[in-house]
C-alpha positions in Angstrom: 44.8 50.8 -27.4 41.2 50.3 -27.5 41.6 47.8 -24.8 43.2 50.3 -22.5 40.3 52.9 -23.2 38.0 50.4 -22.4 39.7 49.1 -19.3 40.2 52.6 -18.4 36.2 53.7 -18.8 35.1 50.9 -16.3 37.4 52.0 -13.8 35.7 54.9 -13.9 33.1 55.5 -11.0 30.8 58.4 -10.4 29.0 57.5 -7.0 26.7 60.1 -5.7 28.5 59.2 -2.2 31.3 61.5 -2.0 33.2 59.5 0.7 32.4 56.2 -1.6 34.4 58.1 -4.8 37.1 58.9 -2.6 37.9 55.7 -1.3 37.5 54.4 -5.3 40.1 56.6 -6.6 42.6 56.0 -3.7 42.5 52.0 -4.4 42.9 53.1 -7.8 45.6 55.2 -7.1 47.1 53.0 -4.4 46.5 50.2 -7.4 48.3 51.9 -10.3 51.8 53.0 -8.0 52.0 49.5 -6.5 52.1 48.8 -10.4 54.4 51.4 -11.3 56.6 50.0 -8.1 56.9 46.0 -9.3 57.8 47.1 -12.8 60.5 49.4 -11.6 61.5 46.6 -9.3 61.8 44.6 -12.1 64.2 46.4 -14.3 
């Protein structure tokens, strides 16, 4: 679990470029359903 935390803390980014945190949290995003897709994929 502390692995995950971890993990999750350096994903974080706090730009001061608002456009630049934007396009962060949609790869992100776009990162985490591609995710969710495979695995559901693979059940």
């Amino acid at each position: 679990m502390n692995e995950l935390l971890r993990l999750a803390r350096s994903l974080r980014c706090e730009p001061a470029n608002p456009r630049a945190a934007f396009a962060h949290r949609l790869r992100i995003g776009l990162a985490v359903a591609s995710l969710i897709l495979i695995l559901s994929l693979l059940r």
